[in-house]
C-alpha positions as a printed Julia matrix, in Angstrom:
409×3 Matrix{Float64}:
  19.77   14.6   -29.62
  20.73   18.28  -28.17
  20.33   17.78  -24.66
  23.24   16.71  -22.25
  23.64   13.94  -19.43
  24.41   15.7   -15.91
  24.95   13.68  -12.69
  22.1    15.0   -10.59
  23.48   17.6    -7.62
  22.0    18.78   -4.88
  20.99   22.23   -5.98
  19.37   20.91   -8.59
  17.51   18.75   -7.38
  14.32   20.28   -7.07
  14.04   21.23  -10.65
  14.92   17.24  -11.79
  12.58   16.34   -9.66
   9.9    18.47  -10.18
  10.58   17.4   -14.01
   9.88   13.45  -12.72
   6.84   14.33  -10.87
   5.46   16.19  -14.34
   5.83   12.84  -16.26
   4.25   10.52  -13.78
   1.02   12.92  -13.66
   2.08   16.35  -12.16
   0.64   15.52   -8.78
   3.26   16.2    -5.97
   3.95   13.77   -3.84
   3.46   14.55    0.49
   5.92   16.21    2.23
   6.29   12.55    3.88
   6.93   10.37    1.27
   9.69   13.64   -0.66
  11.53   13.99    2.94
  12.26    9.86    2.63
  12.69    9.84   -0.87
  15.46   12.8    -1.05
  16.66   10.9     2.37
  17.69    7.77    0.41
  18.37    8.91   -3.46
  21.86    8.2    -4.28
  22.34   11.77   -6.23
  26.2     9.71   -7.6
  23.55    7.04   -9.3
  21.19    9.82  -10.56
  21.18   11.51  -13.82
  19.31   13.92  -15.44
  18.61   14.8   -19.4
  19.43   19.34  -19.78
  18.2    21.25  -22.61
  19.46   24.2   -21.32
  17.8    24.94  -17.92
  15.12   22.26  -18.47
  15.46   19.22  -16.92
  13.92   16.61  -19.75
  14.56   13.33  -18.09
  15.69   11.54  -15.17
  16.95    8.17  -13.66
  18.66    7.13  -10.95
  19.51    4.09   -9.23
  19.51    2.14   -5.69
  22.71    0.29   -4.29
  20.52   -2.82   -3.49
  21.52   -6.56   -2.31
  18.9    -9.17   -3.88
  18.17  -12.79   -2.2
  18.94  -15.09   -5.05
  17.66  -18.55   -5.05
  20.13  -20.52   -2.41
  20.42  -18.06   -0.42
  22.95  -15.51   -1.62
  22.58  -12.07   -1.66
  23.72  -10.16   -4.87
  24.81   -6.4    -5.51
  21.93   -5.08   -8.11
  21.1    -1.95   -8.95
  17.52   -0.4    -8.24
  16.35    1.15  -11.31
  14.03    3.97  -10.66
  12.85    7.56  -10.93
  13.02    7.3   -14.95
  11.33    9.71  -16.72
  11.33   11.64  -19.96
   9.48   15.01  -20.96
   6.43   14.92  -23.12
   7.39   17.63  -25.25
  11.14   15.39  -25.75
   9.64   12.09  -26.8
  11.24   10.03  -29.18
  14.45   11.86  -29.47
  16.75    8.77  -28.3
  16.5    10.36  -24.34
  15.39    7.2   -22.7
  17.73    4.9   -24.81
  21.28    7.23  -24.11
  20.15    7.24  -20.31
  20.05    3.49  -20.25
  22.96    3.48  -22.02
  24.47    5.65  -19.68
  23.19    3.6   -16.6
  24.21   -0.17  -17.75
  27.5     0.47  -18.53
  27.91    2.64  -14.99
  26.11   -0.75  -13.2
  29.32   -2.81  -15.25
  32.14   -0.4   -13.68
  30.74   -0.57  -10.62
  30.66   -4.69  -10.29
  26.97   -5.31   -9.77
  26.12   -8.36  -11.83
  22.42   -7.68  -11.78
  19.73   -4.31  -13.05
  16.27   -4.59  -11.55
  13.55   -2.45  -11.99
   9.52   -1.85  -11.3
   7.69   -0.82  -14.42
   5.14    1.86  -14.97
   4.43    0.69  -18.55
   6.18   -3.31  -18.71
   5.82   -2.7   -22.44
   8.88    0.13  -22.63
  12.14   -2.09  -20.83
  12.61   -5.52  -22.78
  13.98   -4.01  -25.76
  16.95   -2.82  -22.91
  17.32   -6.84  -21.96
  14.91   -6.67  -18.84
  12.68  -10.2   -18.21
  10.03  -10.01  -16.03
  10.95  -12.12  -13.21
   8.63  -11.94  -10.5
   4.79  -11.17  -10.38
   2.15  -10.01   -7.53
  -1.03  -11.29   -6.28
  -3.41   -9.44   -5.29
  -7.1   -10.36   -4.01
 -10.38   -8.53   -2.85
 -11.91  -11.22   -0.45
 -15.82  -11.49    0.76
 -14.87  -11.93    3.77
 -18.53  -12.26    4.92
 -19.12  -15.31    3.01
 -15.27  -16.39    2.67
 -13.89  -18.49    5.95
 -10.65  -19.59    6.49
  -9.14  -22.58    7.86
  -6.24  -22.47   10.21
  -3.11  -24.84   11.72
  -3.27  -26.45   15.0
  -1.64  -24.32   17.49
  -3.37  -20.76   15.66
  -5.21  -20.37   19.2
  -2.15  -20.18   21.32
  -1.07  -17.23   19.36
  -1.79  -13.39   21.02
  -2.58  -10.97   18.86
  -2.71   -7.28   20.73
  -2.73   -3.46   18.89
   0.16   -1.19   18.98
   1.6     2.15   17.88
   2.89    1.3    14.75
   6.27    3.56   15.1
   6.1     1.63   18.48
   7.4    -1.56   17.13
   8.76   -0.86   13.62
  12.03   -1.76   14.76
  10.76   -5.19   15.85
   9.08   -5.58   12.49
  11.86   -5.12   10.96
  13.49   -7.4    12.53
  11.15  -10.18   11.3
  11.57   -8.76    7.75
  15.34   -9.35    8.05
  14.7   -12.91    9.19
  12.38  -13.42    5.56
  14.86  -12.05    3.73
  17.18  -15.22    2.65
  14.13  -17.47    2.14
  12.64  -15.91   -0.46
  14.24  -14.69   -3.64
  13.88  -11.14   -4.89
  13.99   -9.57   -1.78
  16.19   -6.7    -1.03
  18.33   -6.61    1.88
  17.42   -3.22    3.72
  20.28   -0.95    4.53
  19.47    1.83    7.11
  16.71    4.12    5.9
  14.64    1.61    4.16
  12.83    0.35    7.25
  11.24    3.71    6.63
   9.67    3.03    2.81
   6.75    0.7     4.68
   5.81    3.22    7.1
   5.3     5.82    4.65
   1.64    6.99    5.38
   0.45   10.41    3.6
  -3.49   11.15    4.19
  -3.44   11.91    0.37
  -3.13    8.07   -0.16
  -5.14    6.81    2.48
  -8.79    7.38    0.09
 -11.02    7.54    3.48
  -9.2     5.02    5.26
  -7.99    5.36    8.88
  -4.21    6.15    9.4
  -1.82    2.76    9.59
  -2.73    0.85   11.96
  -0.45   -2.42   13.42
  -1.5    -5.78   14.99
   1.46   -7.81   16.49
   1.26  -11.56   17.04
   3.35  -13.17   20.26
   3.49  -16.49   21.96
   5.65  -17.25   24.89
   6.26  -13.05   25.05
   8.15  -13.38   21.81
   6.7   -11.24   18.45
   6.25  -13.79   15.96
   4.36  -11.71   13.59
   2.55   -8.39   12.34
   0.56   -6.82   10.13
  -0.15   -3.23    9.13
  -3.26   -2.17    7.54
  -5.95    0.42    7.19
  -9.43    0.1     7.84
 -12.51    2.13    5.81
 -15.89    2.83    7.45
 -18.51    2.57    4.74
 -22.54    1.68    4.87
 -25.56    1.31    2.76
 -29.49    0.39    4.03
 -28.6    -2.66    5.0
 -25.65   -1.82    7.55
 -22.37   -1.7     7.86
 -19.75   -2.46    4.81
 -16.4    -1.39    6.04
 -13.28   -2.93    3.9
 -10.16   -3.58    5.35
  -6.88   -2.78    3.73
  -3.8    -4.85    4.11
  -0.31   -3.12    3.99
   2.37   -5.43    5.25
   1.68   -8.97    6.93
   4.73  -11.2     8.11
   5.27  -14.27   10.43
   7.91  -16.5    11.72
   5.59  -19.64   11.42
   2.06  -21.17   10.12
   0.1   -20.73   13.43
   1.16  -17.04   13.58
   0.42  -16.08   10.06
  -2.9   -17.78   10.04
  -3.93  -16.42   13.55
  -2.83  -12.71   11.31
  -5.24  -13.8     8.95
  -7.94  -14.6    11.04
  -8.01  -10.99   12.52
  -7.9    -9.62    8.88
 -11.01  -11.7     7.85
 -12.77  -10.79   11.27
 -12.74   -7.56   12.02
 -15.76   -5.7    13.07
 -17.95   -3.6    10.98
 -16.02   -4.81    7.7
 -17.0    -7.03    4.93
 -14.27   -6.71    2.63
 -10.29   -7.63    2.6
  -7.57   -5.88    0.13
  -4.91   -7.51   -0.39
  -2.14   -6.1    -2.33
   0.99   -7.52   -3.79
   1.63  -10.6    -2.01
   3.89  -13.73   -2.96
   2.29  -15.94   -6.18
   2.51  -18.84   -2.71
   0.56  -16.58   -0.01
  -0.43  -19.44    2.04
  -3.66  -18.02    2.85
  -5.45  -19.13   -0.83
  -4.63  -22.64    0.8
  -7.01  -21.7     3.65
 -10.04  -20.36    2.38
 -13.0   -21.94    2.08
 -14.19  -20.27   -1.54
 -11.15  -19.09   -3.61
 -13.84  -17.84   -6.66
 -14.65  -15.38   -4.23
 -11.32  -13.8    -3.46
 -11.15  -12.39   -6.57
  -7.59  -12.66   -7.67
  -5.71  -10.59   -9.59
  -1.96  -10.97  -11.08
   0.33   -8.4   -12.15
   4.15   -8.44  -13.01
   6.4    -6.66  -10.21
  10.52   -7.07  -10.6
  12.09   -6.85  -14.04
  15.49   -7.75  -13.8
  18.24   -7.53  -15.83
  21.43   -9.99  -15.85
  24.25   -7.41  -16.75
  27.38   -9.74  -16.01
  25.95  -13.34  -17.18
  28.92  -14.99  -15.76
  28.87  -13.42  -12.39
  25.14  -13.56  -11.81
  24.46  -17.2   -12.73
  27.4   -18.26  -10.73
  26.14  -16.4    -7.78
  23.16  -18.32   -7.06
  22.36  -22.04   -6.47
  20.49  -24.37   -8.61
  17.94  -26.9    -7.2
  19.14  -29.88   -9.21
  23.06  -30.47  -10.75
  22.89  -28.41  -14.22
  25.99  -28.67  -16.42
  24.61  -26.92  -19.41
  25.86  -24.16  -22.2
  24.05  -21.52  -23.02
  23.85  -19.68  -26.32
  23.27  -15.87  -25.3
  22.68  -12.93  -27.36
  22.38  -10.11  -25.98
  22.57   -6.4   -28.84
  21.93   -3.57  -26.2
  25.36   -5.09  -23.66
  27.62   -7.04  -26.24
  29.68   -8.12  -23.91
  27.2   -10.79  -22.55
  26.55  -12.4   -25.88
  27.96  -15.66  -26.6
  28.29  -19.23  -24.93
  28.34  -19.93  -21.41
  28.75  -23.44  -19.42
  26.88  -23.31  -16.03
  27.9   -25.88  -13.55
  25.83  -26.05   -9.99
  23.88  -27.93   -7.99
  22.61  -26.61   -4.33
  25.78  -25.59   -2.87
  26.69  -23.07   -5.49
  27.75  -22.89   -9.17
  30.24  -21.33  -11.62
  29.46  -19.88  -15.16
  32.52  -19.11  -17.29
  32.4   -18.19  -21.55
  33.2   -21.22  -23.46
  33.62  -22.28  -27.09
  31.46  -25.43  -26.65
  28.58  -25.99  -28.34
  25.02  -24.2   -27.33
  22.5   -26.74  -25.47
  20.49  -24.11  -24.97
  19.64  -20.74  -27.26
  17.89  -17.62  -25.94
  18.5   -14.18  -25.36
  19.71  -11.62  -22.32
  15.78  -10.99  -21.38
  14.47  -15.0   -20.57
  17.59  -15.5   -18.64
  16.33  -12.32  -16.68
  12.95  -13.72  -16.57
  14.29  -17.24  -15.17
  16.66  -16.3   -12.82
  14.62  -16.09   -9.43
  13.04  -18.99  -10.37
   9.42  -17.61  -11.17
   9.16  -18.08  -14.81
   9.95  -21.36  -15.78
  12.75  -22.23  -18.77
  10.46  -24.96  -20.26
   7.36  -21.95  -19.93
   9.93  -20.17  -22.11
  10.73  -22.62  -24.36
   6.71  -23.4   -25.16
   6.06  -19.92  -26.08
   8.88  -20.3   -28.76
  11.25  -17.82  -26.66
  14.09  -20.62  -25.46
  15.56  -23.27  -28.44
  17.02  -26.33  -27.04
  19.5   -27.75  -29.35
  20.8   -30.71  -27.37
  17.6   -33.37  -26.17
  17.2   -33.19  -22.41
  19.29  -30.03  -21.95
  15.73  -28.14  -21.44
  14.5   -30.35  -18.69
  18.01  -30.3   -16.66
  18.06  -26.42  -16.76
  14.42  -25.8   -16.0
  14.48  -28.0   -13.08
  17.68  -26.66  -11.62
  16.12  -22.86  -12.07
  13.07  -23.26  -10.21
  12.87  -22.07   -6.6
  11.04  -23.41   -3.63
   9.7   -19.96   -2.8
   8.21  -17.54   -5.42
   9.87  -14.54   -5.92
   8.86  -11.94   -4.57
   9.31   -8.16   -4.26
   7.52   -6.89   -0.88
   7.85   -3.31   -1.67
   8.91   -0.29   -4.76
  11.14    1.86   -4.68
């Protein structure tokens, strides 16, 4: 390989990014959305790939916090902005940059590596399991009805300037965080990645618009969508488009809903990447014609097994060993007891016996809880070796709440 790995500076920043934009499509992105971007890259986590003056790949990475199952919530890093040159494919560039980037996430004590994929085809070979997935739905909401929870009707829902009361939204996000694994904790300037709203994006829409839900004078919930205006002979056809939705409680989240499904002059709800649990599939009257869709979202990586196994809870006691091998970080692979239950657990290396044989990318896959072990094990991709050791460490894996990741970065 002749190029050379270069923390990313600030005057040259334009030309590695410039080289990231040219690999995802060479469309730039809105003054908007670069101003928050440069705002919140961490230019001590970003590297590029030089040939000379060119700038032939990039990657950097986000100083994140990720609800774990029980509660916890774990130094990871954000994977993102990777990228490699067309005309420098295949040259070991992506490879010495993840190289580069693990063993920098060891140093630094971050037991975790998480990651949204363009193509999920290109980062399991580098240990990453897929570990939480989206749903996503395009409802009829002219022949689709939706029941709701006593006490929906003594919710008030009332429009407002969306800037108006991000800082309450937030607020409620904060709240969601711990309940729900694979959510990142936002530190000061993330509150701004939801609000991003470029006209290039919008596709005929309206600008962001914000409904807030209250009872008793308190917010209890919001949502932030777009609406199109469309029409044919037969009248109006207007779709709605949902951006963020989030409430404290059933009544206010299904009064949310109810607005969605009924606004004027629209026939047609988007919803993108919600939680594999949205409540609302529980409420409608015809799920066939919600037209549901399912896509994979976080990748995650385990890059201290000890420390990230131990940092979250288990559902259900689990004193099992696990056989781990792990080629692309070494220093995972081997055998490790996990002892835990609901108030915490330790994982420490052991010469015991394996009760359980897989590799560095299922334990990725299983560690929010989304992917079951056993799910694992049927497709061939988990070995038990000791009877019953299977069923005690699927059970103690799985998570009330589906993992979920709300938003990319």
């Amino acid at each position: 390989m002749d190029t050379e790995l270069k923390v990313l500076r600030r005057d040259n920043m334009d030309t590695w990014y410039a080289g990231l934009m040219r690999a995802f499509g060479g469309v730039d992105e809105s003054p908007e959305e670069r101003e928050v971007w440069d705002d919140l890259t961490e230019f001590e986590r970003s590297i590029g790939a030089w040939d000379g003056d060119q700038c032939v790949g990039t990657a950097g990475a986000f100083s994140f916090r990720l609800s774990v199952p029980g509660g916890a919530y774990v130094p990871a890093a954000g994977v993102t902005m990777v990228s490699v040159a067309a005309t420098h494919r295949r040259r070991g560039i992506l490879t010495s940059m993840m190289r580069r980037q693990l063993d920098d996430v060891r140093a630094l004590g971050e037991p975790l590596a998480v990651l949204t994929a363009s193509e999920p085809a290109i980062y399991g070979r580098f240990g990453y399991g897929i570990a939480s997935r989206q749903l996503s739905a395009e409802i009829d909401t002219s022949r689709v009805t939706l029941a709701v929870p006593p006490g929906t009707d003594a919710v008030r829902l009332r429009y407002a300037p969306v800037q108006e009361v991000a800082a309450q939204c937030e607020e409620l996000y904060v709240r969601s965080v711990g309940s729900r694994p694979g959510m990142p904790l936002r530190t000061p300037g993330w509150e701004r990645v939801p609000l991003v709203d470029p006209p290039s994006e919008r596709e005929g829409a309206s600008p962001l618009q914000c409904v807030v839900a209250e009872r008793g004078g308190e917010m209890v919930g919001y949502a932030r969508f777009r609406t199109k205006p469309e029409s044919d002979a037969a009248g109006p056809r207007g779709s709605v488009q949902l951006r963020q939705i989030d409430a404290v409680d059933p009544a206010a989240g299904a009064a949310l809903w109810r607005f969605l499904f009924g606004i004027d002059l629209t026939s047609t709800l988007h919803v993108r990447n919600r939680p594999m649990d949205d409540p609302w599939q529980y409420l409608v009257s015809d799920i066939r014609r919600c037209r549901i869709q399912v896509r994979d979202v976080l990748h995650l990586r385990l890059v201290d097994v000890g420390a990230a196994l131990g940092a979250r809870a288990y559902r259900a006691p689990v004193d099992v060993v696990f056989g781990v091998e792990d080629a692309f970080c070494p220093w995972n692979s081997g055998n490790w007891r996990l002892t835990g239950d609901t108030g915490g657990a330790s994982c420490v290396r052991t010469d015991d016996a394996a009760d359980l044989e897989l590799s560095v990318r299922e334990l990725g896959a299983a560690y929010l809880g989304g992917t079951p072990l056993a799910a694992l094990a049927d497709a061939g991709l988990v070995r038990e070796l000791r009877p019953g050791a299977l069923a005690e460490a699927s059970l103690a894996f799985g998570s009330q709440k589906a993992p979920w990741l709300p938003h990319g970065f």
